[in-house]
C-alpha positions as CSV (number, residue, x, y, z in Angstrom):
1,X,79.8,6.2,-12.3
2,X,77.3,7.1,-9.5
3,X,77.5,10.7,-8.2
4,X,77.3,11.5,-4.6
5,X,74.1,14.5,-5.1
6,X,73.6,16.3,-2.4
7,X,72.5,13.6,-0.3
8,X,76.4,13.0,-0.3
9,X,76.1,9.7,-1.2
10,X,74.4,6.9,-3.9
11,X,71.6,4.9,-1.7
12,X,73.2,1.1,-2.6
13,X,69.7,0.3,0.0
14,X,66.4,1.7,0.9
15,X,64.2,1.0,3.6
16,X,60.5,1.5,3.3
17,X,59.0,1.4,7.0
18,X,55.0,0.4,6.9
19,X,53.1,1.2,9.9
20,X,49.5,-0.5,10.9
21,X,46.8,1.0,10.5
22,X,45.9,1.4,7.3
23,X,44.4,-1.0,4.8
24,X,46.2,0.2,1.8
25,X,48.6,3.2,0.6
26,X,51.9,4.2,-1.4
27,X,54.7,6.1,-1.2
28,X,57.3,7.4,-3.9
29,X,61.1,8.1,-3.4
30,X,62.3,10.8,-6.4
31,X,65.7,10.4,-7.8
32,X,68.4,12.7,-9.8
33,X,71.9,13.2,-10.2
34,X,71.7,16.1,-7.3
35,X,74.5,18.0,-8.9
36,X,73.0,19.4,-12.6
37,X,69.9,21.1,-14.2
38,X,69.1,17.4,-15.8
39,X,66.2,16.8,-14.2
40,X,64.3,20.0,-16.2
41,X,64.9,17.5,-19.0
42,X,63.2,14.7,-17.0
43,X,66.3,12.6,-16.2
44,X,65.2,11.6,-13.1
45,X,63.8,8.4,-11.3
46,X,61.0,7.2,-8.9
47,X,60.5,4.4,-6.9
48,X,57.1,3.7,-5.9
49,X,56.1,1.5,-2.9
50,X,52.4,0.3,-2.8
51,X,50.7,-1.6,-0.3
52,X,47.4,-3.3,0.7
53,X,46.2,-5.4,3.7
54,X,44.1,-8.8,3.0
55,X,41.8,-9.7,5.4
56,X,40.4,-12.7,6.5
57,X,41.5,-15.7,9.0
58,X,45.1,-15.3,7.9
59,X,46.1,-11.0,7.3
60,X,48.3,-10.6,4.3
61,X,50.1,-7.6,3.3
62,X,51.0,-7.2,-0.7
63,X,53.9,-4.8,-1.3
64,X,55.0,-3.6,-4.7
65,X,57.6,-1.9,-5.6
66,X,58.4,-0.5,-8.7
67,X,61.0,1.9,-10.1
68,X,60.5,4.0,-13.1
69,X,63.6,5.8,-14.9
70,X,63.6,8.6,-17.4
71,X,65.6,8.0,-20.5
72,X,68.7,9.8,-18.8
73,X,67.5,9.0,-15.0
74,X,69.6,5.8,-14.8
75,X,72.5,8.0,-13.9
76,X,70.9,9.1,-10.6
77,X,70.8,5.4,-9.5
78,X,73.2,2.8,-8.4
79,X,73.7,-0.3,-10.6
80,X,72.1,-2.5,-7.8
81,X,70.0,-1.6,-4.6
82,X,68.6,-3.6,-1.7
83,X,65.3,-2.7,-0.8
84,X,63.8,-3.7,2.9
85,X,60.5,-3.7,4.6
86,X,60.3,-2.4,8.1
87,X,57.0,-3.1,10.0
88,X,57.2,-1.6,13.3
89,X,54.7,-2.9,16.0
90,X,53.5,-6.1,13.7
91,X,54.2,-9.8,14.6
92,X,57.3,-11.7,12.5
93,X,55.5,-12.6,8.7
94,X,55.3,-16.4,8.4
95,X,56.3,-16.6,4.7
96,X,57.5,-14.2,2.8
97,X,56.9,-14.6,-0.9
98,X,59.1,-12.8,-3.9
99,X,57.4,-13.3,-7.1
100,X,55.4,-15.7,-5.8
101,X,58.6,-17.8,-4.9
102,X,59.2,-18.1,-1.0
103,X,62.2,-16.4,0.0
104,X,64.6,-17.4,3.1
């Protein structure tokens, strides 16, 4: 079982927001149980947003995410999460690829 942390609650989604402007950067959201010591052992978890603009005729934005979990970090996470991209003040994409496989 997932327990609530401070936060008072398990993050079952994340939303990452992007704004324009830049041509590449990251971000990290850090992860533990909220409640124990734990995390001095390194049971914790981060996941890691990184981004980069293409240029050219046709802009395209790559986005990885990755999540990396300590041996004991898994406890700080929900079994599944939904993670979303929020670009404020950037036209609709016109493909949106997920492992190379278009989604939607």
């Amino acid at each position: 079982a997932v327990s609530p942390g401070l936060a008072g609650e398990a993050y079952a989604a994340v939303e990452w927001t992007l704004y324009p402007g830049a041509a590449a950067g990251s971000g990290s959201m850090y992860e533990d149980d909220g409640e124990t010591y734990a995390y001095l052992r390194g049971d914790s978890a981060t996941s890691t947003l990184v981004f980069a603009m293409g240029g050219g005729t046709s802009p395209t934005l790559d986005v990885n995410i990755t999540v990396a979990v300590s041996a004991g970090g898994a406890a700080a996470l929900p079994r599944t999460r939904t993670h979303s991209l929020r670009l404020p003040n950037t036209p609709p994409p016109t493909r949106v690829l997920f492992n190379g496989a278009p989604l939607g």
